[in-house]
Structures are given as C-alpha cells and as structure tokens.
C-alpha positions as CSV (number, residue, x, y, z in Angstrom):
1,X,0.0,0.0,0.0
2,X,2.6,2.6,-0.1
3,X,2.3,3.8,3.5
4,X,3.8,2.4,6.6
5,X,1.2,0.1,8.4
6,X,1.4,-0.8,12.1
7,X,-0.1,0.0,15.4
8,X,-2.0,3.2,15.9
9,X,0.1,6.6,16.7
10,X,0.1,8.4,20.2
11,X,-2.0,11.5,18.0
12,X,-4.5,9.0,16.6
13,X,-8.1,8.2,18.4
14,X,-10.4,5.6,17.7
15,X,-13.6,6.8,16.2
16,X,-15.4,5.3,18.6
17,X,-13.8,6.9,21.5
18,X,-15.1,10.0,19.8
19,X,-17.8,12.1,21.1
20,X,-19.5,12.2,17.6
21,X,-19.6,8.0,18.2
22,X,-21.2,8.4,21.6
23,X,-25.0,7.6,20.7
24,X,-23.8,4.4,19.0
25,X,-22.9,3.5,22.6
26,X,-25.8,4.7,23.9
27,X,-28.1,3.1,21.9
28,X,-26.1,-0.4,22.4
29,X,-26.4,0.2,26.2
30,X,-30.5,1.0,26.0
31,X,-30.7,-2.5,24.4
32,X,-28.5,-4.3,26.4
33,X,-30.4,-2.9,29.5
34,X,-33.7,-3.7,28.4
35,X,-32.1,-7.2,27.8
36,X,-30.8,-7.7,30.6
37,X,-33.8,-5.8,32.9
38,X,-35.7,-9.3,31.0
39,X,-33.3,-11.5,32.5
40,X,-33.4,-10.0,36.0
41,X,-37.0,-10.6,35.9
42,X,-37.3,-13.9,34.6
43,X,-34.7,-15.1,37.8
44,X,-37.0,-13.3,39.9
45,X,-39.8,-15.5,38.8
46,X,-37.9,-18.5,39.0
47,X,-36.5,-17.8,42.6
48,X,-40.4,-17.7,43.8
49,X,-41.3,-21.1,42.4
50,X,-37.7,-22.1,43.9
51,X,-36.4,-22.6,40.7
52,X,-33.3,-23.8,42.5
53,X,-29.2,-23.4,41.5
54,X,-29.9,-25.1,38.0
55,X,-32.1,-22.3,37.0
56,X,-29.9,-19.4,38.3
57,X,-27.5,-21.1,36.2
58,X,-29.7,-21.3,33.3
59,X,-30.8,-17.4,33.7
60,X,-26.8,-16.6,34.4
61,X,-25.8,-18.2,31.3
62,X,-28.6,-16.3,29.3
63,X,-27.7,-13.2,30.2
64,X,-24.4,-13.3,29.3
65,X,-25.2,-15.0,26.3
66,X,-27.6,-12.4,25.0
67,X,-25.3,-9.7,26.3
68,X,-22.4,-10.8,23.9
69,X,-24.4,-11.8,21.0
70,X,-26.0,-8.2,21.5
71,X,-22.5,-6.9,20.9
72,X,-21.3,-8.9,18.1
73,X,-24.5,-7.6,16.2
74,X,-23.6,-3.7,16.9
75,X,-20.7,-3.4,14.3
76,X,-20.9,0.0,14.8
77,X,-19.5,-0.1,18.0
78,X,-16.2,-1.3,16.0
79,X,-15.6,0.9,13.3
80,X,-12.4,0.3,11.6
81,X,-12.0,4.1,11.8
82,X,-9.3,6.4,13.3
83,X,-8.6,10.1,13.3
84,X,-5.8,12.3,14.1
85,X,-6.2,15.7,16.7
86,X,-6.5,18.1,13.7
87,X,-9.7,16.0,12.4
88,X,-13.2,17.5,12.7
89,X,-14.5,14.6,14.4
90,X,-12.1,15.7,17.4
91,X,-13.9,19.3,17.4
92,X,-12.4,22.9,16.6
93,X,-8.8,22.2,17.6
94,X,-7.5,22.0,14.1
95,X,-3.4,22.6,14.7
96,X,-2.3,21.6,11.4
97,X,-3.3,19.0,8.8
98,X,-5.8,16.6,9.4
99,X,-5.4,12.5,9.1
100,X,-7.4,9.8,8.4
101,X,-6.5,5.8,9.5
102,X,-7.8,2.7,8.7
103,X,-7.5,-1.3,10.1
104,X,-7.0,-3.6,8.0
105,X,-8.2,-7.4,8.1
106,X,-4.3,-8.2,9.5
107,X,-5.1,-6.0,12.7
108,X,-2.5,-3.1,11.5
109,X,-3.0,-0.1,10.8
110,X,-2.6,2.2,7.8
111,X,-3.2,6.0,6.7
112,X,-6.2,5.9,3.9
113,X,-4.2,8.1,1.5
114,X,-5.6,10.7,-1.2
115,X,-9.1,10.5,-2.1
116,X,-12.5,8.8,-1.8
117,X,-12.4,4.5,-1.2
118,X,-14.2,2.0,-2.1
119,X,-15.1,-1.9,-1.7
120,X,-13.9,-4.9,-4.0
121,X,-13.9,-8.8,-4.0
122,X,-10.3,-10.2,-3.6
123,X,-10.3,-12.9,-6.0
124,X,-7.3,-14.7,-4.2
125,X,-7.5,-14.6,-0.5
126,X,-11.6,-14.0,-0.6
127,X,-13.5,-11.5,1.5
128,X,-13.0,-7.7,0.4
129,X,-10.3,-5.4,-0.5
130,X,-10.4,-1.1,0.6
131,X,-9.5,0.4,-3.3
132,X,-9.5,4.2,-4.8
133,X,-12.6,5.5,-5.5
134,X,-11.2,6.8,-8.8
135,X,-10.2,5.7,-12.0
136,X,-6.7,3.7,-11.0
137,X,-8.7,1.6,-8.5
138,X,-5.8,1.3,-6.8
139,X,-5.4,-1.4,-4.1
140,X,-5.2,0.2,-0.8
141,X,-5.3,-3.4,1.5
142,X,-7.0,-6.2,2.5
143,X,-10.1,-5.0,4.5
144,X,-12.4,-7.6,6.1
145,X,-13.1,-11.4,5.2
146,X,-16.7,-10.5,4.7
147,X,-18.2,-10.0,1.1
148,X,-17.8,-6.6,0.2
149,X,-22.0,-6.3,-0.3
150,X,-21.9,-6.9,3.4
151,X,-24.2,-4.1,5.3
152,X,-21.9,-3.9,7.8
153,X,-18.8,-2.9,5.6
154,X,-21.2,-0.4,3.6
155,X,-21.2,1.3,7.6
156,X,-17.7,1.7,7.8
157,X,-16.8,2.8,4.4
158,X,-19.5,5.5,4.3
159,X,-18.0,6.4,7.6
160,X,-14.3,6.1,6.5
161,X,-15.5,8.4,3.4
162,X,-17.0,10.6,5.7
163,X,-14.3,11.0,7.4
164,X,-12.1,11.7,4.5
165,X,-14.0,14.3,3.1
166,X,-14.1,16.3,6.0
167,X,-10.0,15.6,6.1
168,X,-9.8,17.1,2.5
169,X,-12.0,20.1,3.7
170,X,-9.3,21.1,7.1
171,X,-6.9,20.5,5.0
172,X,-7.9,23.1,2.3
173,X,-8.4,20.8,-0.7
174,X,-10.9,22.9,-2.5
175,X,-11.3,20.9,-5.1
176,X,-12.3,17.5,-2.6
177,X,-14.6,19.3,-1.0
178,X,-16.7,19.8,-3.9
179,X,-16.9,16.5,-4.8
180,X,-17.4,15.2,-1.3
181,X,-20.3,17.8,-0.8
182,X,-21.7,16.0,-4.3
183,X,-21.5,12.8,-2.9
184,X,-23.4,14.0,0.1
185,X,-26.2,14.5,-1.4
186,X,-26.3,11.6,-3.5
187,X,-25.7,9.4,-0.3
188,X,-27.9,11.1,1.6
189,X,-28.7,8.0,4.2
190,X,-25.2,8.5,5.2
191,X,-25.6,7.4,8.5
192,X,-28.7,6.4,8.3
193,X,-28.7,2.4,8.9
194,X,-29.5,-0.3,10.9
195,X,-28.8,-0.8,14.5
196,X,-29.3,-4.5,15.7
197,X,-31.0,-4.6,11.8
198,X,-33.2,-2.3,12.5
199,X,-33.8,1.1,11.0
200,X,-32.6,3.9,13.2
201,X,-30.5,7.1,12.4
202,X,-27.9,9.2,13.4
203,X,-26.8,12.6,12.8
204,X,-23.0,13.7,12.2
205,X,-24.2,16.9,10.0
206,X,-21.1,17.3,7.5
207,X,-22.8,20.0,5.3
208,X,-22.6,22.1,8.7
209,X,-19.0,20.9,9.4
210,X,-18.3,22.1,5.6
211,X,-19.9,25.3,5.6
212,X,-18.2,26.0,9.0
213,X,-14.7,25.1,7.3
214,X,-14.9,26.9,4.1
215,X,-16.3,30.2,6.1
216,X,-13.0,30.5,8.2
217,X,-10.8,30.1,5.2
C-alpha cells in the first residue's frame, strides 16, 4: 500500500472513542439494559417457584449470552476508523493537517491516503479489498473477510468516506470538497442504517462541518 502500516500513533483516536460515536454506545447500552432488565425478571420469577441453582444457572448463562451476541451484532461499536487531533471529528482544535487511518483485516493499521475508497472482492485470499474511488482503482489493502456487499462494511466505508472528506475540507483541498459535498447529497442516508438490523438514524451533520470550514478560510 505505499504507506507504513502498524499500530496506531500516540495523535491517533479511535472513532469510537469519539464524542461524535457516543450515541452508538448509547443506543447499544439502552438495548443491552432492556435485555438484561428481561433476564433479571425472569430469575426473579424463577427464585419464587424455587427454581433452585440449575435455573440461576440457566438465567446466568442467558444473560451473558444475550449480552455478547448483542455486541457482536452492533458493528458500529467497532468501526475500523481512526482520526488524528486536527480531524473535525475531534472538534475545533484543528493545529495543522488533518489524518485519516484505517485497520486492516491483518489487525495493523494504515493511513487511507488521497481520495474517496471504495469496496472490491479479492479474487485470491476471498473476503474484500479497501481500493481508490477513482479511476486507478488502486489497491489500498485487505479489509475484512466479509463480502464486500456486506451491510456492515457499507457502515464503515460511508463512515471512512466521511471521514475523508471532511479531512480534505481542514486541509484546504478545494477541489475534494466539492466532490465530497456532491457525494453527500447523493448518499444522503449517510448514517442512516440499521442498528441491531433495525432502521434507526444518526446525525454527524457534514454540510454544517463544511460550511463551518470553508467560512474560516
């Protein structure tokens, strides 16, 4: 891919240890409570007909069943997404120019580069490869072992794109911006998926992070 690829950087954050990630969390935690609110009442029941130890057991093992297949069916608390300081995501500290990371199927690391990506079968190893969204198509790195129709990696690569375009727009790529604020429009469900496979929404506003940026230069 070009650039170095490894662990994360001491200036890099997670996106989901952003604030802008925050009602992802929240939404997972109303779930899980509600979940697990159903549990606490079903051994409450159980304990009055003296259920005995097998059904504690029983309601113990539920719980924390449910609670972890309730997390493995949240992608979104996992984005493959990280951000430097200078990145809007991180608010108005903007110091110098902005960066944008991904991770890779391998666990490492890499930074995204110039320019819009996109999803593509790999033929050879199987699962999906992160490409340019232009016309070399250049491969960028092996991304996830999932189909690249998967909904889950449509998520993260509208958010990775996201996250590019408002890169391009600190870093005063006039030209990028245009085109991103193009592509806004014509994916205007940006964020606007499932959670748990269910419709729900959430709102990042990047026309208001755009006009904000282009008004101070």
């Amino acid at each position: 891919m070009g650039e170095v690829r490894g662990e994360l950087s001491v200036e890099m954050r997670r996106f989901n240890s952003l604030e802008v990630a925050r009602p992802f969390l929240y939404k997972f935690l109303g779930v899980l409570a509600v979940y697990e609110l159903f549990i606490a009442g079903l051994l409450f029941f159980l304990f009055t007909l003296n259920g005995g130890l097998f059904a504690t057991l029983l309601v113990f093992f539920l719980g924390s069943f449910g609670a972890f297949f309730i997390y493995q069916n949240s992608p979104l608390l996992r984005v493959p997404l990280a951000v430097n300081l200078n990145h809007p995501f991180m608010g108005d500290l903007e110091l110098g120019a902005a960066l944008v990371m991904v991770k890779f199927s391998d666990g490492t690391w890499g930074n995204v580069g110039e320019g819009r990506v996109r999803l593509t079968v790999d033929e050879l190893l199987g699962g999906s490869l992160l490409i340019r969204d232009d016309e070399t198509y250049g491969v960028i790195g092996h991304f996830s072992s999932l189909h690249e129709t998967h909904p889950t990696l449509k998520r993260y690569v509208m958010l990775i794109n996201q996250a590019i375009a408002l890169r391009d727009a600190v870093n005063g790529d006039e030209d990028l911006i245009e085109s991103a604020r193009e592509r806004e429009h014509l994916d205007s469900g940006l964020l606007e998926r499932s959670w748990l496979e269910e419709q729900d929404s959430i709102e990042i506003e990047p026309e208001g992070l755009f006009q904000k940026l282009r008004g101070e230069q």
